[in-house]
Every structure is written in structure tokens, then in C-alpha cells.
N, C-alpha and C positions, 0 to 999 in steps of 0.2 A: 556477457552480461548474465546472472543470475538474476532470478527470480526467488522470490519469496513473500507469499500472502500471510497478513496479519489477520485473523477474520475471527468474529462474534457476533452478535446483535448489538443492537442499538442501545448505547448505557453499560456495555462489559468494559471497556477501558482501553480501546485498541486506541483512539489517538493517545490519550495520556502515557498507555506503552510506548509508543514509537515514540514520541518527544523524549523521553527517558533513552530510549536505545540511541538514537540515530548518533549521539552526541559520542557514546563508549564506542560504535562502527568506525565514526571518523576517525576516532583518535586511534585505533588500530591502522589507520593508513587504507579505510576502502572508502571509494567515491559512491556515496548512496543519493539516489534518487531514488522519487515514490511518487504512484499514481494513487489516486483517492478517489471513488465512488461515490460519486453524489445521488441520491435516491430522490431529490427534491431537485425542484428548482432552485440555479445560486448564481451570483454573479459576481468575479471578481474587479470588478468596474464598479465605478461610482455615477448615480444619478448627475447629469447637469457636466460634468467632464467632459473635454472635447471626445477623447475615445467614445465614452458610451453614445456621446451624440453622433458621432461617425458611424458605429454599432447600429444602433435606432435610426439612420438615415438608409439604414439599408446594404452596407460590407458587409463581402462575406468574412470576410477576414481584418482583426486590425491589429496591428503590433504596435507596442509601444517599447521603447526603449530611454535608455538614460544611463549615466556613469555607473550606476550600481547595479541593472537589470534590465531583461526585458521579458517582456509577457505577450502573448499570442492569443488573443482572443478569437473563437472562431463558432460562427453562429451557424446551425446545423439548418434552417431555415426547413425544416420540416426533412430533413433526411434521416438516413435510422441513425440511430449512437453508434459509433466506432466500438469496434470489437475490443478488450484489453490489448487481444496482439497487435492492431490495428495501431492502438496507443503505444506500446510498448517500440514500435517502428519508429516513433515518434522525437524519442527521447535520445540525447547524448548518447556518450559512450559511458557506463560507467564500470563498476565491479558489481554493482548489487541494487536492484529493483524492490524496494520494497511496495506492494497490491495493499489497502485497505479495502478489503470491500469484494466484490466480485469472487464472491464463497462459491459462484456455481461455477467457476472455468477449474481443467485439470492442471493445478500449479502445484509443489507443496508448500501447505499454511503454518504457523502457528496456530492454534484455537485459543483465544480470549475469552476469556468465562469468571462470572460472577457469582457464587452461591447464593443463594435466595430470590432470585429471578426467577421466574417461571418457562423462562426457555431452556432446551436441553441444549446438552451436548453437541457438538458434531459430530466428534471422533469416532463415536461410535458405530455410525453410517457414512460418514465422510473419507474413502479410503486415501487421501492426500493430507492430513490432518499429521502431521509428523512429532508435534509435539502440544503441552498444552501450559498455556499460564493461568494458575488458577486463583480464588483465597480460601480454597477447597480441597482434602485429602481427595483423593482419587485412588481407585482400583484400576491400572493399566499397566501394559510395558511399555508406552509413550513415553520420554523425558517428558516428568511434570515443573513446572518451576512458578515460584511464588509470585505475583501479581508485580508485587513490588520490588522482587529482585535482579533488575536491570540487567547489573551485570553479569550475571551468571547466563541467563536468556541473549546478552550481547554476544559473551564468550561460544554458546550454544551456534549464534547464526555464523559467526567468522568462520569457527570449525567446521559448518557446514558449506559455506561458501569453500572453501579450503579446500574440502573433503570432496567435494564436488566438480572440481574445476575438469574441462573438457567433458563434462557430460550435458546433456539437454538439460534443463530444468523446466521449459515451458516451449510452447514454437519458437516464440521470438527469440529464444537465448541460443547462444554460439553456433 
């Protein structure tokens, strides 16, 4: 299982990138899953549903299942949050893990970036930061790649999945 973080601030474009990519991965033939960091509180349950009432009665755990899915809810009831690798243990088998989120664990990221935001860079101090997608000329040797150009940023991770295979990418991988 490879690893690969997507990572920016909040409003650079890292989900609307992964919606764009994940679709040009599959169709290469890699199995992608992705972990997502929530900074808030969220809940994929719905208020008044038997699960969230199962949930709110006090489980620690509740899964639901059905012909097309199932989902794992699991309430931490005051314990710390699970580490990524922690999460990363968690998941299938797949070819490639894609991280939103969790800019501070040692993975290599993409960098999502916006011009005219007033957050900087990573790359510049973030030594895991391997390439960047931007709507901004840049001064680097990082592969840079346009915001909006999918496929070239999809072609970019295969070859790195690829190029990568039998090597660590993070604890949890191989």
C-alpha cells in the first residue's frame, strides 16, 4: 500500500483536486482509497436514524451495512484520535492511499496552493512536499503542475506509485 498526502489550507483545492484525480487513478487499474482529516466536528449519520440512535444510546461502535455498503462508525468517547498509521491499519488492501489533511505526519505530499491567499507555501520548509499543484508560476525543482490539470498530476502519482513499489512510503506501507 502506498501512501500519498494531498495537503494545503483550507480553500487551496485539495478536495476538488482528488475528485478530478481519483477517477484518471482508477482507470489506470490502481485501487485508491483516502483518509480525510476532519478539523471540526462531523458526522456521517443522520439525526433520528436508528444507527445515530444506537450511537447517542451509547455504542461504541456501530456498523451499518446494505447491498451497496457498509460504514463503521466508531465514537472515540473521550479517547485520543487515532494516529494516521493507526488509521492507515484500518483500511483494505489497496495500491494507493491517498491523506487529505495531516500536513504534519512524515508521508510524501502533493502541495495544493492558491495564489492570492495569504498562506504560504510549504515546500519551502516542508522537506516531504515532492511536488506542487498550483494557479501560480513558481521558482523550484519540484514538479509543478497546473491546478486544473488532472491528468498530468494523475500521470505524475501512477509514476510515482510505480517508481516506488517495494519501498516504504510511510509506516504503514509494505
Amino acid at each position: 500500500m502506498k501512501i500519498l498526502g494531498i495537503a494545503g489550507y483550507s480553500g487551496s483545492g485539495k478536495t476538488t483536486l482528488i475528485e478530478k484525480i481519483v477517477p484518471l487513478l482508477v482507470e489506470t487499474g490502481l485501487r485508491v482509497s483516502l483518509i480525510k482529516h476532519a478539523h471540526h466536528e462531523f458526522d456521517v449519520d443522520h439525526r433520528g436514524k436508528d444507527s445515530w440512535r444506537h450511537r447517542k444510546a451509547g455504542c461504541a461502535e456501530v456498523l451499518v451495512s446494505s447491498s451497496l455498503r457498509w460504514a463503521l462508525m466508531h465514537e472515540l468517547h473521550g479517547d485520543a484520535e487515532p494516529t494516521l498509521d493507526e488509521q492507515l491499519r484500518r483500511l483494505s488492501p489497496c495500491d494507493l492511499v491517498l491523506v487529505e489533511g495531516y500536513k504534519q505526519d512524515p508521508i510524501p505530499r502533493i502541495e495544493v496552493h492558491r495564489a492570492g491567499g495569504d498562506r504560504p507555501l510549504l515546500f519551502p520548509d516542508d522537506p516531504y512536499v515532492i511536488a506542487v499543484a498550483t494557479d501560480e508560476p513558481l521558482e523550484t525543482r519540484l514538479p509543478c503542475f497546473g491546478l486544473d490539470d488532472a491528468p498530468a498530476i494523475s500521470r505524475f502519482i501512477t509514476e510515482f506509485v510505480r517508481a516506488s513499489a517495494g519501498r516504504r512510503l510511510s509506516v504503514a506501507s509494505d
